[in-house]
FISE-298491 format. One record per residue: residue number from 1; residue in three letters; x, y, z of N, C-alpha, C, O in turn. Coordinates in steps of 0.2 Angstrom, whole numbers. Layout:
REM residues N
SITE  num  residu    npx    npy    npz   capx   capy   capz    cpx    cpy    cpz    opx    opy    opz
SITE  NUM     ALA      X      Y      Z      X      Y      Z      X      Y      Z      X      Y      Z
...
This chain:
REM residues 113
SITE  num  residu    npx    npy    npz   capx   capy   capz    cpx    cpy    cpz    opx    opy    opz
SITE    1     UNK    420    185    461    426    181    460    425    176    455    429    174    451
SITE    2     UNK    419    173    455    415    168    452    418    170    441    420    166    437
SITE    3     UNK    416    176    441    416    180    434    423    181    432    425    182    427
SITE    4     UNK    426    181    437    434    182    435    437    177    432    439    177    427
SITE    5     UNK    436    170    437    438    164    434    436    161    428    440    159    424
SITE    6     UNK    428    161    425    425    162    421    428    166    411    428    164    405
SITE    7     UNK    431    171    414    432    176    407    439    171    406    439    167    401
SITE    8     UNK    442    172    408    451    166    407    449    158    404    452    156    399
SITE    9     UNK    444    155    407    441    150    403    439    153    396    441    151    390
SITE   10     UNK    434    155    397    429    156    390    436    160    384    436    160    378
SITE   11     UNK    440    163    387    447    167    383    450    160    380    451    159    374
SITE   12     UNK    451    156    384    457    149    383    452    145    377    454    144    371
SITE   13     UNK    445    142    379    443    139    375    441    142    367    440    138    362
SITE   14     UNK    442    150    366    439    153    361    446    153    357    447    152    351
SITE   15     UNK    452    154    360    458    152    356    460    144    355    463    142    350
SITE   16     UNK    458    140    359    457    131    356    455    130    350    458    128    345
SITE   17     UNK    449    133    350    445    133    341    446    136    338    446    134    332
SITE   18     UNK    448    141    339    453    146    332    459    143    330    460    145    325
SITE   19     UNK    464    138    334    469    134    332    467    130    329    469    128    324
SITE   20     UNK    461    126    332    460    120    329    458    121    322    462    119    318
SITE   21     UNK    453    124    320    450    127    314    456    129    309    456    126    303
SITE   22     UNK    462    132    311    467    134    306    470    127    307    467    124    302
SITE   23     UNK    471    124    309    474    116    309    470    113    302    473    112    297
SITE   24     UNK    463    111    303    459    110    298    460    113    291    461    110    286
SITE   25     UNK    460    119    292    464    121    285    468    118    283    467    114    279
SITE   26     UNK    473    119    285    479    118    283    480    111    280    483    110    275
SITE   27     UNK    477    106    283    474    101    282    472    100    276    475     96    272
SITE   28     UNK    467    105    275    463    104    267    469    105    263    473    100    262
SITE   29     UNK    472    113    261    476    113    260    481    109    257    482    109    251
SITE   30     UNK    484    104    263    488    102    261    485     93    256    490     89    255
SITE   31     UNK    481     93    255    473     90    251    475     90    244    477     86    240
SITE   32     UNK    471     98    246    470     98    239    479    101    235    479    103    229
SITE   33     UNK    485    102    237    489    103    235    492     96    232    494     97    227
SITE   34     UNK    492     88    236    493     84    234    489     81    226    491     78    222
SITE   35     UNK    483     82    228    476     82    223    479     83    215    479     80    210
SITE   36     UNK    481     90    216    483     96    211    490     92    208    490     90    202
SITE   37     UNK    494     92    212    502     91    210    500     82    206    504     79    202
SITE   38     UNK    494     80    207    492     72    203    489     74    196    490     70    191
SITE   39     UNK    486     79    198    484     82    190    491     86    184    489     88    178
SITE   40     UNK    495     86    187    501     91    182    504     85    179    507     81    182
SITE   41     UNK    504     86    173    509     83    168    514     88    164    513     94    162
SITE   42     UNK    518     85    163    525     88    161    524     84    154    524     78    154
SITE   43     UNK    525     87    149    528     84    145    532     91    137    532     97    136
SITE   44     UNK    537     84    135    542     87    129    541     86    121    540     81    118
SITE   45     UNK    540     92    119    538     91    110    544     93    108    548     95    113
SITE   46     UNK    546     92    103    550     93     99    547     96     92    542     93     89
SITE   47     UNK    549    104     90    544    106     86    548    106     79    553    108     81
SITE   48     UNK    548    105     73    548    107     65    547    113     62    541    114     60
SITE   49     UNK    550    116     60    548    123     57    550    130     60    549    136     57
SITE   50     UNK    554    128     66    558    134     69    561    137     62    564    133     58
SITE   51     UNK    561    145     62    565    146     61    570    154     63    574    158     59
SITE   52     UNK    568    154     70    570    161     71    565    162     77    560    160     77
SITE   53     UNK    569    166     83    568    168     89    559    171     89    555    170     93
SITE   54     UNK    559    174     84    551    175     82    545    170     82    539    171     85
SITE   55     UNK    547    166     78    542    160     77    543    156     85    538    153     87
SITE   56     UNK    547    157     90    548    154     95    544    156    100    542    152    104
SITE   57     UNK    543    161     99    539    167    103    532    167    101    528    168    106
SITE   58     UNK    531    167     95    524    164     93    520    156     95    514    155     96
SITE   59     UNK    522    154     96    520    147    101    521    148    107    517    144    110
SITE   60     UNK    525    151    111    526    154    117    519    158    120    517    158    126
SITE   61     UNK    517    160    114    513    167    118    505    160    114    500    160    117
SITE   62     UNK    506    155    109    500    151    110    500    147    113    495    144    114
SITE   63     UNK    505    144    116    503    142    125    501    144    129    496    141    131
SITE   64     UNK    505    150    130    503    154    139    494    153    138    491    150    142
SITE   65     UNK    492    156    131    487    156    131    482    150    133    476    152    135
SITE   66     UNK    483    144    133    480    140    134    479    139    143    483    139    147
SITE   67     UNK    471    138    144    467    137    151    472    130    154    473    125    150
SITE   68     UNK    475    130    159    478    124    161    485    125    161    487    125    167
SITE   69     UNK    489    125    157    493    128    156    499    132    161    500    138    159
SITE   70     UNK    504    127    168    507    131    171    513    133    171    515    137    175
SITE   71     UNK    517    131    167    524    132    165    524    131    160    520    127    158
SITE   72     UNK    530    135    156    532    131    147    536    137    147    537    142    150
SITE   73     UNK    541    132    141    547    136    139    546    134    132    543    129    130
SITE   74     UNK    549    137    127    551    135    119    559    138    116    561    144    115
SITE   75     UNK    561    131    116    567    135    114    572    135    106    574    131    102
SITE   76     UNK    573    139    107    575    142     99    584    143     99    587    149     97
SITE   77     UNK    588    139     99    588    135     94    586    129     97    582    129    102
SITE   78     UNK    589    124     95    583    116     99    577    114     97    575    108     96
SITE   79     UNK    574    119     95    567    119     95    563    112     99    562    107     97
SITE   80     UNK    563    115    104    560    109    109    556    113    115    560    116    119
SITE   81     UNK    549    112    116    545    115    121    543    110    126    540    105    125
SITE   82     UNK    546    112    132    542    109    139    538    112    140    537    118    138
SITE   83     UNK    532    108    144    524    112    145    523    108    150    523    101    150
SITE   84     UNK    519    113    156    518    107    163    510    112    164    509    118    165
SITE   85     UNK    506    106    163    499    107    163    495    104    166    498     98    167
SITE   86     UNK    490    106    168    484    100    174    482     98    168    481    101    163
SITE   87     UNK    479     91    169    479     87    163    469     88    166    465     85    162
SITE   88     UNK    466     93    172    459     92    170    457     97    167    451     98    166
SITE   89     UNK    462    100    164    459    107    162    462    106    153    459    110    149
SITE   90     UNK    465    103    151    468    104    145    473     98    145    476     95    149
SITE   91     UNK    472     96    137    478     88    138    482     89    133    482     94    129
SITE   92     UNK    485     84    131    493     83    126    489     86    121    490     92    121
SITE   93     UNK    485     82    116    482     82    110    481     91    108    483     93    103
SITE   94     UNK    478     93    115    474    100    112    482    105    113    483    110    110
SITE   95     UNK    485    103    118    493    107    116    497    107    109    502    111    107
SITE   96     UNK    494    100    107    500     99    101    494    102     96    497    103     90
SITE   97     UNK    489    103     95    487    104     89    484    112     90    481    115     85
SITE   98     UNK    486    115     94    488    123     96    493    124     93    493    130     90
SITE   99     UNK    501    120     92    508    122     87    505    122     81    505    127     77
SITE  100     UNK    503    114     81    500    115     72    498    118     70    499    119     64
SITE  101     UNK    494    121     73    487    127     71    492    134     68    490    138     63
SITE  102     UNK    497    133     71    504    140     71    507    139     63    510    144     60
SITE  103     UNK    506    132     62    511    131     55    518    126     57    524    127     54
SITE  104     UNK    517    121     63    523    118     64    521    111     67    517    110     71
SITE  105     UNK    527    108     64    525     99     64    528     99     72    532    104     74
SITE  106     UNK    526     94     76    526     92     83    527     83     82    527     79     77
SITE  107     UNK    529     82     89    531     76     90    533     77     97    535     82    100
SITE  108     UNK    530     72    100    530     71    109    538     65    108    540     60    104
SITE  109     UNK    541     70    115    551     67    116    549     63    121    551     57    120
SITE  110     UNK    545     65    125    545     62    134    537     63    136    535     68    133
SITE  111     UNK    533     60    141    530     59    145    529     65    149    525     69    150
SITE  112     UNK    539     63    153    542     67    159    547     69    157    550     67    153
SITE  113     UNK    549     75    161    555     77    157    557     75    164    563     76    166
């Protein structure tokens, strides 16, 4: 009778720690999500030298490429690229002189879009 009562315990306390544990996660988690979203910066160029859906797609694709680097758009007509990057991995400077690198004058609109 003793070992009956026994297993229901040791079952209840092993499911305690297994919630608690996923709690802690989540925890971190929710951590380093706050952490990360302090790190993203957004910001707006204004680029010089568009001239056609091509060239538009050519800086498109020298973004994507850059390490850090988690949204962007370039738009053709307008000629204006948003770019939302963690600023520990890659910063304004090294984005903007990746256009130029392409053959196109830049100029920072906003901070934040």
């Amino acid at each position: 009778m003793r070992s009956l009562i026994l297993v229901p315990i040791i079952a209840l306390s092993l499911c305690s720690y297994n919630v608690q544990a996923q709690s802690n996660e989540t925890v971190k988690q929710e951590v380093n999500a706050d952490s990360n979203s302090q790190n993203i910066k957004t910001i707006k160029f204004k680029i010089t030298g568009i001239t056609c859906a091509g060239c538009s797609n050519g800086i498109y694709k020298a973004i994507k490429a850059v390490d850090g680097v988690t949204e962007h758009s370039v738009e053709y007509p307008g000629d204006i690229a948003v770019i939302r990057f963690d600023k520990t991995k890659t910063s304004m400077e090294t984005l903007k002189a990746v256009i130029e690198k392409k053959g196109y004058k830049v100029e920072l609109l906003k901070d934040k879009v």
